[in-house]
C-alpha positions as CSV (number, residue, x, y, z in Angstrom):
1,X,8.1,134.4,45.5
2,X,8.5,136.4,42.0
3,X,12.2,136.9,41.2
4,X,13.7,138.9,38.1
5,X,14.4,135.5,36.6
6,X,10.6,134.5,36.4
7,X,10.4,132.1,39.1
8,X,7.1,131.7,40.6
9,X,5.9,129.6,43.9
10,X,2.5,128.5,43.8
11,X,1.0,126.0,47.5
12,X,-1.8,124.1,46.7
13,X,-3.8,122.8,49.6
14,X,-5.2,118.9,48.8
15,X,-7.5,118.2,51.7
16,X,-8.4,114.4,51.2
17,X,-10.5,112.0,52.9
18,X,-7.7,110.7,55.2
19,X,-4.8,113.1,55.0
20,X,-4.1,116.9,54.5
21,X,-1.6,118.0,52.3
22,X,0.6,121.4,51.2
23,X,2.5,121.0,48.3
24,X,4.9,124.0,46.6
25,X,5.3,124.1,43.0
26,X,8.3,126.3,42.2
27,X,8.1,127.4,38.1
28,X,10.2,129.2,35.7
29,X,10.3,128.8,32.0
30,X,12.8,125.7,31.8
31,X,11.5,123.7,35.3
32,X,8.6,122.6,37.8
33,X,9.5,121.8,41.4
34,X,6.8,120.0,43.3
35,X,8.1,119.4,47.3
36,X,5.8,118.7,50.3
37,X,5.8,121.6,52.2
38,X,3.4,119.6,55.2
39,X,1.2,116.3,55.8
40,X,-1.5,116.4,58.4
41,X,-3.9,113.5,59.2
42,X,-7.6,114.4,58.4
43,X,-9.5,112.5,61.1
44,X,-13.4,112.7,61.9
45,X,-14.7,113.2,65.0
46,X,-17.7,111.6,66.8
47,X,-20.2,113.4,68.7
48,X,-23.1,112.7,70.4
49,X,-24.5,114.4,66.8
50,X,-22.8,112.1,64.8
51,X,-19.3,112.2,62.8
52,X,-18.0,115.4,62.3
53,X,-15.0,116.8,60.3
54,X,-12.6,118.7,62.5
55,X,-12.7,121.8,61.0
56,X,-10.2,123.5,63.6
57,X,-7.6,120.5,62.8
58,X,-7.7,120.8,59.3
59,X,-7.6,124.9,59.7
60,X,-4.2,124.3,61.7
61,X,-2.8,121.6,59.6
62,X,-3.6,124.0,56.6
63,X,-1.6,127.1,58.2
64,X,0.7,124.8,59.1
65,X,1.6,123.6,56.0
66,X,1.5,127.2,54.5
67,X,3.7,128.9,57.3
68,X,6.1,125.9,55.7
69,X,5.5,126.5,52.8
70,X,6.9,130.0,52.6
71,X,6.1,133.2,50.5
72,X,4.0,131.9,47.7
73,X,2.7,133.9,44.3
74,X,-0.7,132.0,44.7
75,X,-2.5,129.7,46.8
76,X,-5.2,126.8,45.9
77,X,-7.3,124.4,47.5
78,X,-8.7,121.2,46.9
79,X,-11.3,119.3,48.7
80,X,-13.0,116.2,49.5
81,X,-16.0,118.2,48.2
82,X,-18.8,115.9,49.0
83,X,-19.8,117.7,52.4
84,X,-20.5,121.2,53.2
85,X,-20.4,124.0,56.3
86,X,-23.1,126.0,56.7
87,X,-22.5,129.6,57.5
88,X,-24.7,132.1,59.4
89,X,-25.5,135.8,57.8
90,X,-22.2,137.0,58.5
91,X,-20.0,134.1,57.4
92,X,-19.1,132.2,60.5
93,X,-19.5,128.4,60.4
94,X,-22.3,127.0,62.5
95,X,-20.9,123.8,63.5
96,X,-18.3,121.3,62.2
97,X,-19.6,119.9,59.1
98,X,-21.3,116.7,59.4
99,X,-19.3,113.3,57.6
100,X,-20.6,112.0,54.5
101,X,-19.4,108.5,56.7
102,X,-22.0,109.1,59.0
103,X,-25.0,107.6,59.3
104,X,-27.5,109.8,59.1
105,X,-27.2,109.8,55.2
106,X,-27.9,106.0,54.6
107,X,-31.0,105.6,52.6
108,X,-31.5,109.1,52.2
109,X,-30.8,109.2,48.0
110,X,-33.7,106.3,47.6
111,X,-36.3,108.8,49.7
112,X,-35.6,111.6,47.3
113,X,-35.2,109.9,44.3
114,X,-39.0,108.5,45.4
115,X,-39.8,112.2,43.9
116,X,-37.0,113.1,41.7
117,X,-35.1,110.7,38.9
118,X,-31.6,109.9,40.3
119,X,-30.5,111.0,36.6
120,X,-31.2,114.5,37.5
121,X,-29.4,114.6,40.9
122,X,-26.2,112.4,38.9
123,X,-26.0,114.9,35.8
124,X,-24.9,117.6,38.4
125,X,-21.6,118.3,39.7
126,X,-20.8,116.9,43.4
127,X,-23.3,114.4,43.4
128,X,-23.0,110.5,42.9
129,X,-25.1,107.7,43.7
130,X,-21.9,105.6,45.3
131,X,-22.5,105.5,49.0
132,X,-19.0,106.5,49.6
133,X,-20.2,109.7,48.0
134,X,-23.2,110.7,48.6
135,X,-25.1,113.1,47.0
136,X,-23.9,116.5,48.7
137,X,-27.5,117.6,48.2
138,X,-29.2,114.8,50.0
139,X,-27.6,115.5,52.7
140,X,-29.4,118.2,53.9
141,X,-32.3,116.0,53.9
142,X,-31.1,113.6,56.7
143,X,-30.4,116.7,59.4
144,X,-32.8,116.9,61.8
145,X,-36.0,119.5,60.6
146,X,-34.9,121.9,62.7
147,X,-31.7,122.8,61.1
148,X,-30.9,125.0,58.4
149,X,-31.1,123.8,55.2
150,X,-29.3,125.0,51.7
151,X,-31.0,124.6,48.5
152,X,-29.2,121.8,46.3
153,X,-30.0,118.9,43.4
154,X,-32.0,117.1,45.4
């Protein structure tokens, strides 16, 4: 919320691995105000497909948290960032994103780096060779042939 005396509210959204966040920043020229506007638990979800994130969850914990948060100048997010949605032609999400905890990924990186130097995949943004974060890229390769697939690193 602007005001004659320069004050400006920014939320940023942190969306970690176990917990959702929305903090407020309030700036003018002399100060910066952090406050937690809302906490929600992130949690994943298991289906017969696996671990899932719970996209809905995290959508309500988000408005949630920016309902709390008040009139804001700006608004950013920040994300776990080592999974991905996909989303049909006219941007609706196909399914809940699959859990880079889940199992499908394990000893996925070693089949493609069998055709393509881990170095290259590494030098990228998003991907790691730590098993807690998986190469976003590789993960692709684990669904099942018959689902879409992005193009990536890897």
């Amino acid at each position: 919320m602007s005001s004659a005396m320069g004050l400006k509210s920014y939320a940023a959204v942190d969306l970690g691995a176990s917990s959702g966040r929305v903090m407020v920043g309030r700036v003018d020229p002399d100060r910066l105000e952090l406050t937690e506007a809302h906490r929600f638990p992130n949690r994943p979800v298991r289906t017969p497909e696996g671990l899932r994130w719970d996209v809905l969850a995290l959508y309500a914990g988000v408005l949630d948290g920016l309902r709390a948060a008040g009139q804001v100048d700006s608004v950013g997010v920040d994300s776990w960032a080592v999974d991905h949605g996909l989303l049909d032609a006219d941007g609706a999400l196909l399914g809940n994103p699959v859990h880079y905890r889940d199992a499908r990924t394990e000893g996925v990186a070693r089949k493609v780096w069998a055709t393509l130097p881990p170095r290259s995949c590494t030098r990228r943004p998003g991907c790691s060779t730590r098993p807690s974060t998986r190469c976003t890229s590789s993960s692709p390769r684990a669904a099942p042939p018959s689902s879409p697939r992005p193009g990536g690193c890897c």
